[in-house]
Legacy VTK file of the C-alpha trace (Angstrom):
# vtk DataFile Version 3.0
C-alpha trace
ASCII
DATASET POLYDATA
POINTS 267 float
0.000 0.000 0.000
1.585 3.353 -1.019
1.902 5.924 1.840
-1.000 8.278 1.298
0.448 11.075 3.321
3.207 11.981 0.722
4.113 15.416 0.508
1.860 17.032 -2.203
4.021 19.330 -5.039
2.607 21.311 -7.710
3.498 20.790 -11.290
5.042 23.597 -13.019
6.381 22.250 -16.414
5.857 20.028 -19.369
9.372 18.359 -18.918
8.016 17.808 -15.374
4.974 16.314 -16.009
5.957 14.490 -19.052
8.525 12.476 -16.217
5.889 11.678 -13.303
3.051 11.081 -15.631
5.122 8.542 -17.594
4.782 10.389 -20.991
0.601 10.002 -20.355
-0.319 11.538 -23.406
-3.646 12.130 -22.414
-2.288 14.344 -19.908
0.151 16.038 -21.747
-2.817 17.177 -23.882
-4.647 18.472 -20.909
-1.678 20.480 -19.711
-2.008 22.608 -23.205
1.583 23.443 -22.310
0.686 24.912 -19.108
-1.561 27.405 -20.928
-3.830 29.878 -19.013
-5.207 28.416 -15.756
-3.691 24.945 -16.237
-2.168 23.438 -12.970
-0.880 20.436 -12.276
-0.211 18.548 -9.089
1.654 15.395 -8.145
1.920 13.171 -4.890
4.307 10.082 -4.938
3.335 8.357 -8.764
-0.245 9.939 -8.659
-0.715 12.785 -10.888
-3.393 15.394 -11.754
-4.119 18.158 -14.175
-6.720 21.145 -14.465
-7.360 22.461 -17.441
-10.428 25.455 -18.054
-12.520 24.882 -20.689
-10.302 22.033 -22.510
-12.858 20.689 -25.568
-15.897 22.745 -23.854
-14.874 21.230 -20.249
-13.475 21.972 -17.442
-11.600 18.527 -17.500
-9.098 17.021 -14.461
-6.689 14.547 -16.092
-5.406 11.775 -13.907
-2.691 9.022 -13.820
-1.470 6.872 -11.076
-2.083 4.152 -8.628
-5.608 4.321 -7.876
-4.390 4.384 -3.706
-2.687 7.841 -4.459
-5.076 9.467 -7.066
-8.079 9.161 -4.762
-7.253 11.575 -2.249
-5.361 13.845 -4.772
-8.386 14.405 -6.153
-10.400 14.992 -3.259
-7.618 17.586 -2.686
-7.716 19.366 -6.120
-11.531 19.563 -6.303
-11.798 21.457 -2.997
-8.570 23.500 -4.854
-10.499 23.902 -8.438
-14.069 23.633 -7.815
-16.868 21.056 -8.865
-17.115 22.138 -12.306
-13.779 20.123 -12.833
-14.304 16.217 -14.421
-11.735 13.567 -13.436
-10.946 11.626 -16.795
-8.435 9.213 -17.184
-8.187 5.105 -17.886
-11.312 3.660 -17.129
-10.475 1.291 -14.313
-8.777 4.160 -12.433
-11.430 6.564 -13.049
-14.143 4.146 -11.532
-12.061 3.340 -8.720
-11.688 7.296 -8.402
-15.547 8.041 -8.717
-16.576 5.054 -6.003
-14.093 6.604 -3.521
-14.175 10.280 -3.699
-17.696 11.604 -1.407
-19.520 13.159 -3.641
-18.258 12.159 -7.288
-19.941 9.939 -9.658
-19.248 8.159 -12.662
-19.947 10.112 -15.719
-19.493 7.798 -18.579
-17.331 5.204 -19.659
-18.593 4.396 -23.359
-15.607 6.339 -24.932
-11.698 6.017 -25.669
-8.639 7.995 -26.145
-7.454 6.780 -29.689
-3.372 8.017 -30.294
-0.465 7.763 -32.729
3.328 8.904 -33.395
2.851 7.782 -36.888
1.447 9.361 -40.403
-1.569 7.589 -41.668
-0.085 4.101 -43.356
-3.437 4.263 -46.209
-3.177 5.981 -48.970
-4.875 9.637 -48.935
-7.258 10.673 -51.773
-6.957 13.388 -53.692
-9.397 16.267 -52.865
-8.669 17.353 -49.454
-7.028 20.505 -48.290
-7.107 22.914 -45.840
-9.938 25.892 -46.067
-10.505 28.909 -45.729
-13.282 29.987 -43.285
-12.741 33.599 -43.952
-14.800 32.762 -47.889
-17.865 34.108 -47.957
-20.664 31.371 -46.554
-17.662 28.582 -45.843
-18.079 28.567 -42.062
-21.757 28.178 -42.008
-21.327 25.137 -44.607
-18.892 23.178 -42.410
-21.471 24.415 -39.720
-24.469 22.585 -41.827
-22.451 19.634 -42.608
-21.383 19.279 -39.310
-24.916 19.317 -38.056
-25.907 16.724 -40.323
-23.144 14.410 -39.982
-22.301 14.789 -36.501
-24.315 17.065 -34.627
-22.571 16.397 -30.814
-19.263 17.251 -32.396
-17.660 19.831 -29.559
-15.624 21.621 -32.494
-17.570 23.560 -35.042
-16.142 26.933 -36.605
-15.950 29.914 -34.127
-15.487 27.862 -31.011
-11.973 28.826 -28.812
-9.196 26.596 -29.399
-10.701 25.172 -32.963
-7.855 26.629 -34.724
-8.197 25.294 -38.486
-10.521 22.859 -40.778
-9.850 20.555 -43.346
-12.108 19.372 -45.576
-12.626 17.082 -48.601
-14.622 17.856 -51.598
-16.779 15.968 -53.938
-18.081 16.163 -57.649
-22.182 15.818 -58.042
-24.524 16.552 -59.480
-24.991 19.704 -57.790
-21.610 20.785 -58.151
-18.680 21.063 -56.036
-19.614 19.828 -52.639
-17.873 19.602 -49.371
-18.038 15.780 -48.563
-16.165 15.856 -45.247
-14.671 17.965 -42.661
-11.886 17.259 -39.537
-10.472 20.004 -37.301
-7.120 20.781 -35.655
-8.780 21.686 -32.280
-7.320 22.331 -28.711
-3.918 20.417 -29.808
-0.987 20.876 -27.504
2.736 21.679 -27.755
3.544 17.831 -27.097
0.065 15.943 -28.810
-1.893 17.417 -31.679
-5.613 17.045 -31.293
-8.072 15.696 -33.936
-11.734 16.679 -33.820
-14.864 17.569 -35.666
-15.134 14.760 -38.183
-17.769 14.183 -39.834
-18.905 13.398 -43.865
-22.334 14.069 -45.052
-24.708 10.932 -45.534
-25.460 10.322 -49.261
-21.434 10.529 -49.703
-19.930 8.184 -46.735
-18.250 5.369 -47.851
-16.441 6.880 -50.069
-13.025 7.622 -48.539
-13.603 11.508 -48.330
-13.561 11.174 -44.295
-10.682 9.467 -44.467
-9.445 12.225 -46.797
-10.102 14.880 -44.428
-9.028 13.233 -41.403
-5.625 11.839 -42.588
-4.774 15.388 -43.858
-5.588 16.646 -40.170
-4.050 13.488 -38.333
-0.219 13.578 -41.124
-0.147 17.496 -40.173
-0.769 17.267 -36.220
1.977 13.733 -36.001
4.326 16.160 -38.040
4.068 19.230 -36.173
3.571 18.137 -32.534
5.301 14.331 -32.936
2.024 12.660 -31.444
-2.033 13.262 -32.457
-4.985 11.864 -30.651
-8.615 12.117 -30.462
-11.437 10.706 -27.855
-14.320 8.740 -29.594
-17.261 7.331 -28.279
-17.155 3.471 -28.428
-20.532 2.536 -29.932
-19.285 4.825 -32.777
-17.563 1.924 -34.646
-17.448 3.669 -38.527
-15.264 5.639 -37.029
-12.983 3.628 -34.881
-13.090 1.761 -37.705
-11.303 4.799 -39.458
-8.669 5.770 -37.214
-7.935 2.400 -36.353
-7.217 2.071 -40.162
-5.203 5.200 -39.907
-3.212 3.331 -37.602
-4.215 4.567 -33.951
-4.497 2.585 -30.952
-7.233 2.793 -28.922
-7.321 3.269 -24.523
-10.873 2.781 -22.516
-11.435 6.110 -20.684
-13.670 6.997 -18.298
-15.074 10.489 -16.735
-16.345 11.642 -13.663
-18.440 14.491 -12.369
-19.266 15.959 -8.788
-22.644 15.334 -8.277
-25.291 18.359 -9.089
-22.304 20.247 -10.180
-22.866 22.986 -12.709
-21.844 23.170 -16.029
-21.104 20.078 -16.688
-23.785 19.052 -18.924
-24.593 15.664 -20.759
-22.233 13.526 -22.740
-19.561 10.596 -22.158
-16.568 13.179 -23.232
LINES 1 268
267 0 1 2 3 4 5 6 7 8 9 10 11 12 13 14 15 16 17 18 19 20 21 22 23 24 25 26 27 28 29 30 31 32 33 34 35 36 37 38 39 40 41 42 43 44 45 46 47 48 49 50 51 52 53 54 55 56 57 58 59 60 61 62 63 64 65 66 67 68 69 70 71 72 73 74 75 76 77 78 79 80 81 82 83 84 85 86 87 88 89 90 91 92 93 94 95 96 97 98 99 100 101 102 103 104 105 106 107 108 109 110 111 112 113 114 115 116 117 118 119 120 121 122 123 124 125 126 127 128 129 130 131 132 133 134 135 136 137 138 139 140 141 142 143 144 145 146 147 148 149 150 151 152 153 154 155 156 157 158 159 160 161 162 163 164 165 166 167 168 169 170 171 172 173 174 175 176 177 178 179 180 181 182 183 184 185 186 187 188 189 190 191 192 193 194 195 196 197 198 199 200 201 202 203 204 205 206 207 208 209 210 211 212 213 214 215 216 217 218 219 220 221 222 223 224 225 226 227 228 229 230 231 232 233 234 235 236 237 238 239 240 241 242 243 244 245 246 247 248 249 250 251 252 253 254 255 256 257 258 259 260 261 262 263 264 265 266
């Protein structure tokens, strides 16, 4: 049993945190660098990370022995407040939410999907990067995104959504955007993928896979790692990124009960 009563330190670094975490790359996303109003704590192996507003949550990362995350984050709640949501692997998580008075489980049906490597399928032609300044483009990535995936936390004019790709199709109509993926609250150490989605009558086609291996090759290249949560029953697409090579982790979230703000949703 690990001594409970180790001296609690505050993180202050990536290089830090990058060491007692392991490399976690789920936290090192959540520490956004140690961005505005991210902390970080540690105590013994058990580590935990605040980050404000991190993909429209206030979201508490968390790795370690289940013995010594437990009361670290009955500590950092009391230090951040309830709006805060432990995530982490799923086993520690649950252990986490039966232990800590007052926090429940919040969903488990989702997984942190990663990888250090470019896309190994071949990417279509058709996809590039847009331009959201062209007259009536953000409001059609809006519309498609509404359509195709209408709980996606990224959509155009959201903070930390910093750029869209998107793949485009011939029809009969014209020139249509098939598929979107974002570059959205990535870090300095983990690019992050979200906001995927392809519109009905044209799935199956490869144009998701268009988009998102554009958005997954840049983020590996730039930032050495990319990853992305997905919900679990969503299998097209864990079907895709598995494809593209990722590898998938069971996560799990928690929430103070009656807390504010935290609002539905496994993620």
């Amino acid at each position: 049993m690990h001594n409970v009563q180790m001296r609690l330190y505050e993180v202050r670094s990536t290089g830090e945190l990058r060491s007692c975490a392991d490399d976690d790359t789920l936290v090192l996303w959540a520490a956004q660098g140690f961005g505005p109003g991210v902390r970080g704590w540690r105590r013994g192996d058990a580590v935990a990370v605040a980050s404000p507003g991190l993909s429209r949550r206030d979201r508490l990362a968390v790795h370690g022995p289940p013995d010594l995350v437990v009361p670290l984050v009955a500590e950092v709640l009391t230090e951040v407040g309830p709006t805060y949501r432990p995530i982490g692997s799923a086993a520690l998580v649950e252990a986490v939410a039966g232990q800590v008075p007052g926090l429940s489980l919040a969903g488990k049906g989702f997984g942190w999907m990663q990888t250090s490597r470019p896309s190994p399928s071949p990417r279509p032609d058709g996809a590039g990067w847009l331009e959201l300044g062209r007259s009536g483009l953000a409001t059609t990535v809006t519309d498609l995104l509404a359509e195709a995936h209408p709980e996606s936390y990224a959509t155009p004019g959201v903070p930390g959504v910093r750029r869209w790709a998107g793949a485009w199709a011939e029809t009969s109509e014209g020139r249509t955007l098939a598929a979107v993926a974002a570059d959205a609250w990535s870090a300095p150490e983990v690019g992050y993928v979200a906001g995927v989605g392809a519109r009905s009558a044209l799935r199956g086609r490869g144009y998701a896979a268009a988009a998102f291996g554009l958005v997954l090759d840049t983020l590996v290249a730039e930032h050495g790692r990319a990853g992305l949560m997905v919900e679990t029953a969503n299998t097209a697409a864990v079907g895709l990124y598995r494809r593209c090579g990722l590898s998938w982790r069971p996560l799990a979230a928690a929430a103070v009960d009656g807390a504010p703000g935290c609002g539905p949703g496994a993620c």
